[in-house]
C-alpha positions in Angstrom: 13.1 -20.4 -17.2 15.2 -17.5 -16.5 13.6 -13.9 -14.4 12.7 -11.7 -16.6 11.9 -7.8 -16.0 11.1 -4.6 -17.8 10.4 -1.0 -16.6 8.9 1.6 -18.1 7.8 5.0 -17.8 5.8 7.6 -19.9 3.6 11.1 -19.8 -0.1 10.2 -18.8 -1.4 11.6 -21.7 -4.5 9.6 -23.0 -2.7 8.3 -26.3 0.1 6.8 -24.2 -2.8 3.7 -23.0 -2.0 2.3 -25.9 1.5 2.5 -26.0 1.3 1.0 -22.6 -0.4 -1.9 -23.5 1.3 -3.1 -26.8 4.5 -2.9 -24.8 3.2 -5.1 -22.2 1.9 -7.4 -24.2 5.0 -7.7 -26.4 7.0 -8.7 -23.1 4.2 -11.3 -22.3 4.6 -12.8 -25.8 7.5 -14.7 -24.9 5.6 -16.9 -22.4 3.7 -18.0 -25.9 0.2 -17.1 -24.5 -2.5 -17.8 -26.4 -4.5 -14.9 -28.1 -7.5 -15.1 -25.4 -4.5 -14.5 -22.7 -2.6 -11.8 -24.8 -6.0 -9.9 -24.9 -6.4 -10.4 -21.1 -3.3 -8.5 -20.0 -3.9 -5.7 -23.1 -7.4 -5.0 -21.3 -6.1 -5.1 -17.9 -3.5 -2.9 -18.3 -5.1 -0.6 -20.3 -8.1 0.2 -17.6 -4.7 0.1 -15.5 -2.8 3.0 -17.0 -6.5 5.2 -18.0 -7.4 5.2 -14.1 -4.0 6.6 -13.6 -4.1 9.2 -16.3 -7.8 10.3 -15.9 -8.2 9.6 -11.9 -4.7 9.8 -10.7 -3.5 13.2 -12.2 -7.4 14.6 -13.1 -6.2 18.1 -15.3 -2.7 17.9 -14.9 0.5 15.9 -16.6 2.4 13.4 -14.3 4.4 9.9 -15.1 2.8 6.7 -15.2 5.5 3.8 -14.4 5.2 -0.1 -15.2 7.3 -2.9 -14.0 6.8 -6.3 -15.6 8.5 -9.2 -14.2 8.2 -12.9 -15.6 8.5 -15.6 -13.2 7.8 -19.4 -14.4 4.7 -19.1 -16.2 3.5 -15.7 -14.2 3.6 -12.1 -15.3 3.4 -9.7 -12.6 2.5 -6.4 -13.6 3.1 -3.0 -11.3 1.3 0.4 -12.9 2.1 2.9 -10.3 1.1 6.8 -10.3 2.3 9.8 -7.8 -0.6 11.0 -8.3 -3.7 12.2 -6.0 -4.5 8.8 -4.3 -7.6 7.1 -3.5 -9.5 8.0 -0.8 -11.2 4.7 -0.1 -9.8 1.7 -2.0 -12.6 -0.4 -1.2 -15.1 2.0 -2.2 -13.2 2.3 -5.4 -13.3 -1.2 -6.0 -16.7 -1.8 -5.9 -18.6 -2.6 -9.3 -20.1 0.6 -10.7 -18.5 3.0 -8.2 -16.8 6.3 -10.2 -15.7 9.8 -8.9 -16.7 10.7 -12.4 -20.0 10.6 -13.7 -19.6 13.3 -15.9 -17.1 11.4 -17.8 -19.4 8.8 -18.2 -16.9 6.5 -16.7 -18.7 2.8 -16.1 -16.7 2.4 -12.6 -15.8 -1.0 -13.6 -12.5 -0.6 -13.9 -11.1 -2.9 -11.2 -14.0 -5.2 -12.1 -12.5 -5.5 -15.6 -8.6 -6.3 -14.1 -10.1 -8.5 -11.5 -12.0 -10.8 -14.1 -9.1 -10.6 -16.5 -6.1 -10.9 -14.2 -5.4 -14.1 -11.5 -4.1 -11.4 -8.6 -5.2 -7.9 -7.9 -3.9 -5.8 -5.3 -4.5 -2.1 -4.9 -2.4 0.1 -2.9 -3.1 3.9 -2.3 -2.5 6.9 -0.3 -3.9 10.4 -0.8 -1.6 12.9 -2.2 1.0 10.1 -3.2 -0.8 8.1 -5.6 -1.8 4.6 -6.4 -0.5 0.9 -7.0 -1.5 -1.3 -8.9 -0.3 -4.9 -8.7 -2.0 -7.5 -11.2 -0.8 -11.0 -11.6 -1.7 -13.3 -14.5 -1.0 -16.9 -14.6 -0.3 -18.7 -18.3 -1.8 -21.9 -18.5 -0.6 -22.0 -22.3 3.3 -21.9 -21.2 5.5 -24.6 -22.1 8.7 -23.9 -19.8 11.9 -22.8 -22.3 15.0 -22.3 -20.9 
């Protein structure tokens, strides 16, 4: 099979989320995954794209970017923000943590794209935002040329 990559990029306005995940889940449809997979990436991305919109730029607007890239039966996903940064990734990562109670935020965002993904990696530096690489594996994928 043939690389394959998309970019895209997009306001972090709440109602964007699920622009975000339809269009990455329309690029992963053409590793034929099966609906259980499909929903996997939609949900990953999606807690993805709200921790940069509602963590990443808090009150103000900024641009959310995704890079897809299919390799073999792999999608790698990027959702990168230039955003405020995390202050401790690690801290961030753990089950239940939020900056947010108010919001009534669960804190299990990274929870949610590590139990849905195959490959999470978080990268982050205050005042100059946050990366998120997620990798998912498609057991379903018959390789087409």
């Amino acid at each position: 099979m043939l690389d394959n990559s998309m970019k895209l990029e997009f306001p972090s306005k709440s109602q964007n989320e699920s622009f975000a995940r339809v269009v990455v889940a329309s690029f992963a449809a053409q590793l034929d995954p099966t609906i259980e997979e499909l929903a996997d990436v939609k949900t990953a991305v999606s807690e993805a794209v709200t921790n940069s919109i509602i963590h990443g730029y808090e009150n103000s607007l900024g641009i959310v970017y995704i890079e897809c890239e299919i390799k073999n039966n792999k999608l790698e996903i990027i959702i990168e923000d230039k955003g405020k940064g995390i202050e401790n990734v690690n801290e961030a990562m753990e089950p239940l943590y939020t900056s947010k109670p108010e919001l009534e935020r669960s804190g299990m965002g990274f929870t949610v794209m590590e139990t849905f993904m195959d490959h999470l990696e978080v990268y982050s530096e205050e005042g100059r935002g946050t990366k998120i690489k997620m990798v998912k594996e498609f057991k379903s994928v018959s390789i087409k040329e």
